[in-house]
PyMOL Python script that loads the backbone (N, CA, C, O; Angstrom):
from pymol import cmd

cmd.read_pdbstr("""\
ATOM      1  N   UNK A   1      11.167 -31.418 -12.232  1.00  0.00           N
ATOM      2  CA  UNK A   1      10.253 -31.549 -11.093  1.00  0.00           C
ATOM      3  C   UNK A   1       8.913 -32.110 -11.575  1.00  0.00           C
ATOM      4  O   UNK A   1       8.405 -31.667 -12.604  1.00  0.00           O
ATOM      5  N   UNK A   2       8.422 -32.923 -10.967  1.00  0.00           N
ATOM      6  CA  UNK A   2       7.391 -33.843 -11.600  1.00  0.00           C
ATOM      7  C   UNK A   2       5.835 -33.137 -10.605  1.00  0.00           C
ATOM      8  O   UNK A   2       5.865 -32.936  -9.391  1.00  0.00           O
ATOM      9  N   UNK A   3       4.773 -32.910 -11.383  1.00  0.00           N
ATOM     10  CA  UNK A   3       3.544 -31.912 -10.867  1.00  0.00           C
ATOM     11  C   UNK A   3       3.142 -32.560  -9.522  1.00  0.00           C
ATOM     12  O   UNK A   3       2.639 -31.736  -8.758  1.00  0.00           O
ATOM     13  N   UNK A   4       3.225 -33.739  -9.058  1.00  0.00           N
ATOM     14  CA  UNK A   4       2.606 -33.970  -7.622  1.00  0.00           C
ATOM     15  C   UNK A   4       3.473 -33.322  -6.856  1.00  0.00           C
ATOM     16  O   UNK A   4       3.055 -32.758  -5.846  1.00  0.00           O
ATOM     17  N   UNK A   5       5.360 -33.267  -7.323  1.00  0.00           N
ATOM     18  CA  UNK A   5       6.306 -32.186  -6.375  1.00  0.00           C
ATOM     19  C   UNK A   5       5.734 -30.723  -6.399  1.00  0.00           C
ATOM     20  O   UNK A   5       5.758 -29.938  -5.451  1.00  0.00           O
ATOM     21  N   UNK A   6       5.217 -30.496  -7.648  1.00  0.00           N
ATOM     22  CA  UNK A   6       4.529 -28.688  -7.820  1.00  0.00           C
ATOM     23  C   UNK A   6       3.569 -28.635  -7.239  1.00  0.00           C
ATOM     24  O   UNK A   6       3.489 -27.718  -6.421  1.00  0.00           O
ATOM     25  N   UNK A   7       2.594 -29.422  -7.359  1.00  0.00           N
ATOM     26  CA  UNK A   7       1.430 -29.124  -6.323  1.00  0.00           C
ATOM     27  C   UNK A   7       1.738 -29.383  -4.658  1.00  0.00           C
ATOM     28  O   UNK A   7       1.251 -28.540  -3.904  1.00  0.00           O
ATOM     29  N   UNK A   8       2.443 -30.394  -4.104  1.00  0.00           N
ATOM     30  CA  UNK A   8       2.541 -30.485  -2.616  1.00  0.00           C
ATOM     31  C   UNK A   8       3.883 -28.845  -2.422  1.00  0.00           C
ATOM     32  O   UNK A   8       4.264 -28.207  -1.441  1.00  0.00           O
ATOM     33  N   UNK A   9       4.122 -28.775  -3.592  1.00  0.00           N
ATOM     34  CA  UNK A   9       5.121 -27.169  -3.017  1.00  0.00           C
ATOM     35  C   UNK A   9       3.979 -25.830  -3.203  1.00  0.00           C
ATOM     36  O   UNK A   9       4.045 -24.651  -2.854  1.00  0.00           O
ATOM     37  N   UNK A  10       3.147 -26.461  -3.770  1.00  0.00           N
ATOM     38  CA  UNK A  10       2.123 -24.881  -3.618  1.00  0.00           C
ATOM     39  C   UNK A  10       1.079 -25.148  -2.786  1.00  0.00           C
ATOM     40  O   UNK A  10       0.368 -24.268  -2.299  1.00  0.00           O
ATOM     41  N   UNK A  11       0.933 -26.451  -2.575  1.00  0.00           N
ATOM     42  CA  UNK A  11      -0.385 -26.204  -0.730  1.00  0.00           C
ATOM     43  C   UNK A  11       0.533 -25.943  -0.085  1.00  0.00           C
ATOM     44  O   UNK A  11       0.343 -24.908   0.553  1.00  0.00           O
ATOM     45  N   UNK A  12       1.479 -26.388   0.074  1.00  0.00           N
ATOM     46  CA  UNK A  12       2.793 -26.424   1.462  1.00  0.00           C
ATOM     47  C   UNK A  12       2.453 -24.658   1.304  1.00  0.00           C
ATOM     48  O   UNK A  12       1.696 -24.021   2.037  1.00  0.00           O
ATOM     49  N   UNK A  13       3.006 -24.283   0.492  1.00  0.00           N
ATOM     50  CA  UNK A  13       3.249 -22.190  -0.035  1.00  0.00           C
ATOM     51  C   UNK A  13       1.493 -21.444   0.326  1.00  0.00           C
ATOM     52  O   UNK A  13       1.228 -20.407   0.933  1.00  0.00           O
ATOM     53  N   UNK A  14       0.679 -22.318  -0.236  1.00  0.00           N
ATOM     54  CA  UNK A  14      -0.646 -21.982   0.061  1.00  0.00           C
ATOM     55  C   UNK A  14      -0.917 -21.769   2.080  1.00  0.00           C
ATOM     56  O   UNK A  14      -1.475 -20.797   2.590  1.00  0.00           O
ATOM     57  N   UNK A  15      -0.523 -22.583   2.599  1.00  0.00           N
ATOM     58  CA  UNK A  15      -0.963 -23.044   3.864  1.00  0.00           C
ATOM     59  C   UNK A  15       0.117 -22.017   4.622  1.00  0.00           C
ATOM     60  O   UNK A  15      -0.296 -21.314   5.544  1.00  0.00           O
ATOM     61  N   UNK A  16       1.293 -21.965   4.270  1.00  0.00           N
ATOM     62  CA  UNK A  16       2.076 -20.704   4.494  1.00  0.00           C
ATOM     63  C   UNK A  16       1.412 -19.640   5.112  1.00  0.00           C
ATOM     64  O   UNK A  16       1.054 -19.304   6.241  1.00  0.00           O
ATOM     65  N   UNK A  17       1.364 -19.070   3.502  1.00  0.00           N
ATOM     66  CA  UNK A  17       0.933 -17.812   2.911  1.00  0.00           C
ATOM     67  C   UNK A  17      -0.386 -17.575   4.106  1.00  0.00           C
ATOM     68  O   UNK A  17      -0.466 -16.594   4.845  1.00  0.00           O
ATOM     69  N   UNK A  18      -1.282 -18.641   4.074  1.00  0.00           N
ATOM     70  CA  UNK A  18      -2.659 -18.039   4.967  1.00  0.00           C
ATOM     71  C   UNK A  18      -2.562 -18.320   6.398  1.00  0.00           C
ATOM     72  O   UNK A  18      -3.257 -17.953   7.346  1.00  0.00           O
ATOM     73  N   UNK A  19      -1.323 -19.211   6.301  1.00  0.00           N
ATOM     74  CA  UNK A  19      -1.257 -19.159   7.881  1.00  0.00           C
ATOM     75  C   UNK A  19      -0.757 -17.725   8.772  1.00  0.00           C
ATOM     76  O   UNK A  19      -1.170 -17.389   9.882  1.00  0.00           O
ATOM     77  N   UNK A  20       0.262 -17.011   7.912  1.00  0.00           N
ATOM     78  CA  UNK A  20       0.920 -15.952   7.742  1.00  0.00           C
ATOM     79  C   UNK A  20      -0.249 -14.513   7.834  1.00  0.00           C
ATOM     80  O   UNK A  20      -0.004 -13.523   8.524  1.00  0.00           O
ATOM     81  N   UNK A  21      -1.507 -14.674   6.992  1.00  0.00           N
ATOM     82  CA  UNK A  21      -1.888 -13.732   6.723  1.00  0.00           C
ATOM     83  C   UNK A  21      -2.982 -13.935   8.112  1.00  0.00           C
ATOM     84  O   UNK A  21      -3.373 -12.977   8.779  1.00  0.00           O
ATOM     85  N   UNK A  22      -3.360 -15.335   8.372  1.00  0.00           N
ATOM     86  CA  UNK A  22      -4.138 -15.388   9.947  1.00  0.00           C
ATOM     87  C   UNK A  22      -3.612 -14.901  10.955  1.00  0.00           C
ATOM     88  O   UNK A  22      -4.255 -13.899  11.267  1.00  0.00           O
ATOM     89  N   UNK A  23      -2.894 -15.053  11.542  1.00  0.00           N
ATOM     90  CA  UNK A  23      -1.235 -14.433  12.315  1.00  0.00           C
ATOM     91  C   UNK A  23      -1.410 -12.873  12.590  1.00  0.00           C
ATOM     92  O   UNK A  23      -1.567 -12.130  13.559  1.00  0.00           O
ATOM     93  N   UNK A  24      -1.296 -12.785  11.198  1.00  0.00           N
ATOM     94  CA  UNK A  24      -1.206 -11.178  10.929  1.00  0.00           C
ATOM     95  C   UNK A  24      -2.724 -10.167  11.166  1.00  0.00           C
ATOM     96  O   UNK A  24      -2.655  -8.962  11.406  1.00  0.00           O
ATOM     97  N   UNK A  25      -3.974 -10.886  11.052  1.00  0.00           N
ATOM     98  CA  UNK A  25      -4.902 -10.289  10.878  1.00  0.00           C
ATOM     99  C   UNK A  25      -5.283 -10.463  12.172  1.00  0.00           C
ATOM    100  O   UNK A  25      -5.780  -9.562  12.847  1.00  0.00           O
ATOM    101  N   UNK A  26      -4.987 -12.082  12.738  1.00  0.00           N
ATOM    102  CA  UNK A  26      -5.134 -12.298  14.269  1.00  0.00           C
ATOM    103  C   UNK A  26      -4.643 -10.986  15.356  1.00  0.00           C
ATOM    104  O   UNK A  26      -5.240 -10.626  16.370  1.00  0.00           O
ATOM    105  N   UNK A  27      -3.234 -10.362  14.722  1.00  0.00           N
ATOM    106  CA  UNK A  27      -2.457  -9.148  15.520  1.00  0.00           C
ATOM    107  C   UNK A  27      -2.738  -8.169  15.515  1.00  0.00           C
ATOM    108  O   UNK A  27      -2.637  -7.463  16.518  1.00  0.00           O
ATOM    109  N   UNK A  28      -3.175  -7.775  14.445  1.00  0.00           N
ATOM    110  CA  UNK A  28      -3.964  -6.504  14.090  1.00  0.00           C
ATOM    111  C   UNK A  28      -5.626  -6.519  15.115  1.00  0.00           C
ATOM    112  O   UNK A  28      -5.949  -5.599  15.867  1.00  0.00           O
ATOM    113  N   UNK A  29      -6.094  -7.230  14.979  1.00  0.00           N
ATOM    114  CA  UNK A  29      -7.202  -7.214  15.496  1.00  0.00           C
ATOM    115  C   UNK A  29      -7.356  -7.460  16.837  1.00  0.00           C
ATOM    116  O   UNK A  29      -8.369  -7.077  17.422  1.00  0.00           O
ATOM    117  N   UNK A  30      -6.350  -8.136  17.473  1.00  0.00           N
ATOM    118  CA  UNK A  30      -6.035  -7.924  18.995  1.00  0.00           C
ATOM    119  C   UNK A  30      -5.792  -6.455  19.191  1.00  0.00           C
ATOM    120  O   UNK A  30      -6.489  -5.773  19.942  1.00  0.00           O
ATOM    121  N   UNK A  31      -4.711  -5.954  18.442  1.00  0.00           N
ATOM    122  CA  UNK A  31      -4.532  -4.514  18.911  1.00  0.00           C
ATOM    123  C   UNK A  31      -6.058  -3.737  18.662  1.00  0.00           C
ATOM    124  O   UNK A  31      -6.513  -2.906  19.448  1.00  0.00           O
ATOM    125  N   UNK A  32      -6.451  -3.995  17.942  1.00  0.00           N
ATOM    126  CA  UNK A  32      -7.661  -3.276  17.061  1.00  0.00           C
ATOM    127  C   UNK A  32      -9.006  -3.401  18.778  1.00  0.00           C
ATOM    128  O   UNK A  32      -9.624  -2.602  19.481  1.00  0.00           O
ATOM    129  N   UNK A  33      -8.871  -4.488  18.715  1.00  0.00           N
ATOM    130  CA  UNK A  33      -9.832  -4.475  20.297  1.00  0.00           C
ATOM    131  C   UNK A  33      -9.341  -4.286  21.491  1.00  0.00           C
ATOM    132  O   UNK A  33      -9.973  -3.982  22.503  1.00  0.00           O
ATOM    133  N   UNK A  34      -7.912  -4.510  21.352  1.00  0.00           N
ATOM    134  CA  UNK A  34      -7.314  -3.927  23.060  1.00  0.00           C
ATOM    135  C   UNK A  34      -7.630  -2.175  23.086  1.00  0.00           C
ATOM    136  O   UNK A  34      -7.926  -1.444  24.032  1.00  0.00           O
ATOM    137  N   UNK A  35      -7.392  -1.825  21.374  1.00  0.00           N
ATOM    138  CA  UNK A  35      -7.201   0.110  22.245  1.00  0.00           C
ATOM    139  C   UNK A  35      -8.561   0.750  21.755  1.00  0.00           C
ATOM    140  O   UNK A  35      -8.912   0.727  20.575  1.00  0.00           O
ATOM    141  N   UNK A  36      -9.307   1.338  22.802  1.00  0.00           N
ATOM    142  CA  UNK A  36     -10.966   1.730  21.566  1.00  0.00           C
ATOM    143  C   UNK A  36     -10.439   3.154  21.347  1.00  0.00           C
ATOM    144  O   UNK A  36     -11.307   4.026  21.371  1.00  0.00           O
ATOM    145  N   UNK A  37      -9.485   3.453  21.190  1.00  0.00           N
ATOM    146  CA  UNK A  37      -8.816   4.364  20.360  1.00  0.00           C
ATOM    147  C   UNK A  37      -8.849   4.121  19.123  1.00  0.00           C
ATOM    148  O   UNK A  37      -9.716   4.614  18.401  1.00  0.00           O
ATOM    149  N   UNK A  38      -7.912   3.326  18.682  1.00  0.00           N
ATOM    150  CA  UNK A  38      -8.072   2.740  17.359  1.00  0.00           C
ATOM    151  C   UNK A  38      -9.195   2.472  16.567  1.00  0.00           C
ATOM    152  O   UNK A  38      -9.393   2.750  15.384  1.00  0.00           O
ATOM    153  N   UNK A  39     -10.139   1.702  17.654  1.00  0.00           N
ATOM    154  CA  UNK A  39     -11.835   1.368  16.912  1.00  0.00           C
ATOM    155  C   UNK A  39     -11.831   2.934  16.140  1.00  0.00           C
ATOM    156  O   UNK A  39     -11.585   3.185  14.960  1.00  0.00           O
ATOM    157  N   UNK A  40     -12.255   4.031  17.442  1.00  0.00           N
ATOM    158  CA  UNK A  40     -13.117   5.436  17.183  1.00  0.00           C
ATOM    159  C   UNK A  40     -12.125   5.910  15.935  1.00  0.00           C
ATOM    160  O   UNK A  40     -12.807   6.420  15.047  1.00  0.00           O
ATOM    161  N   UNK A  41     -10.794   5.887  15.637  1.00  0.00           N
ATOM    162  CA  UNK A  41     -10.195   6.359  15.257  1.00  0.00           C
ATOM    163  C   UNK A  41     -10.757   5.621  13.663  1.00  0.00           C
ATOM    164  O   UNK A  41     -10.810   6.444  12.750  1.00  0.00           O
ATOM    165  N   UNK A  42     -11.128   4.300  13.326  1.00  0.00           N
ATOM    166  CA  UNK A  42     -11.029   3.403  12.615  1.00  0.00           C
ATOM    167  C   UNK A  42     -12.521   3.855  12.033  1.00  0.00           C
ATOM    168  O   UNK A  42     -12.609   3.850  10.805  1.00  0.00           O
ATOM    169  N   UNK A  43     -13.766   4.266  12.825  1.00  0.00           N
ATOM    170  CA  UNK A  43     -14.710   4.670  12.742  1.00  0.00           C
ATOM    171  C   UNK A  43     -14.844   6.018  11.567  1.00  0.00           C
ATOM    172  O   UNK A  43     -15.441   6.243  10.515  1.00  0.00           O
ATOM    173  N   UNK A  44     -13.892   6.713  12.482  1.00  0.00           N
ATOM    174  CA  UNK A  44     -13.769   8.279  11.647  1.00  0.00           C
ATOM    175  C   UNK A  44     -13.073   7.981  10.143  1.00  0.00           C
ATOM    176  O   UNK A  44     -13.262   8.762   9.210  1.00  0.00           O
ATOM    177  N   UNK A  45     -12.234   6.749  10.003  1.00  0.00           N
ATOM    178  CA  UNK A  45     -11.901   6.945   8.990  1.00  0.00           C
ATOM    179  C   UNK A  45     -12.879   6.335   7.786  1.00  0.00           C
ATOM    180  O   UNK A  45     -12.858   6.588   6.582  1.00  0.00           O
ATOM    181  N   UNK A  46     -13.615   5.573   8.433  1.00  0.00           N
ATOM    182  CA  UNK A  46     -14.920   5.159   7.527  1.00  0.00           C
ATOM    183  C   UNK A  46     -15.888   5.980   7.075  1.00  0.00           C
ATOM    184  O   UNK A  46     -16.440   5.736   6.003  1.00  0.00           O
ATOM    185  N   UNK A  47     -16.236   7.102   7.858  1.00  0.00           N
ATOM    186  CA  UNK A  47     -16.993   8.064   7.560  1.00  0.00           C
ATOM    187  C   UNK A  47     -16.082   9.102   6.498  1.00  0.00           C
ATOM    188  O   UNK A  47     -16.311   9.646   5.418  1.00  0.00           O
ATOM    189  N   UNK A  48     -15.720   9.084   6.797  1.00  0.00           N
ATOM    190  CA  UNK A  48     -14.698  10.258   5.078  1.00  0.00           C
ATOM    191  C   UNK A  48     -13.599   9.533   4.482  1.00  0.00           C
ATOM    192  O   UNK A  48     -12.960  10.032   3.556  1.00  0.00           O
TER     193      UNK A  48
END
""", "prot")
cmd.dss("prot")
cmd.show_as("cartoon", "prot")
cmd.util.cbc("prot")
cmd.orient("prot")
């Protein structure tokens, strides 16, 4: 495998990976502002 194939397979894996982890943080944080349960709950766990 010749390095311009290794590098376009690790942005391709790079762009993945953070598209994946945007997605994911995007979902979390919808839930995170739909319930203010979660906030207060998220609150208390910051304090101890």
């Amino acid at each position: 495998m010749s390095l311009k194939q290794k590098l376009r397979n690790t942005n391709s894996f790079k762009v993945l990976y953070i598209s994946i982890l945007v997605l994911y943080f995007s979902f979390k944080l919808d839930i995170f502002i739909s319930s203010d349960l979660s906030y207060s709950q998220f609150i208390n766990k910051m304090k101890f």
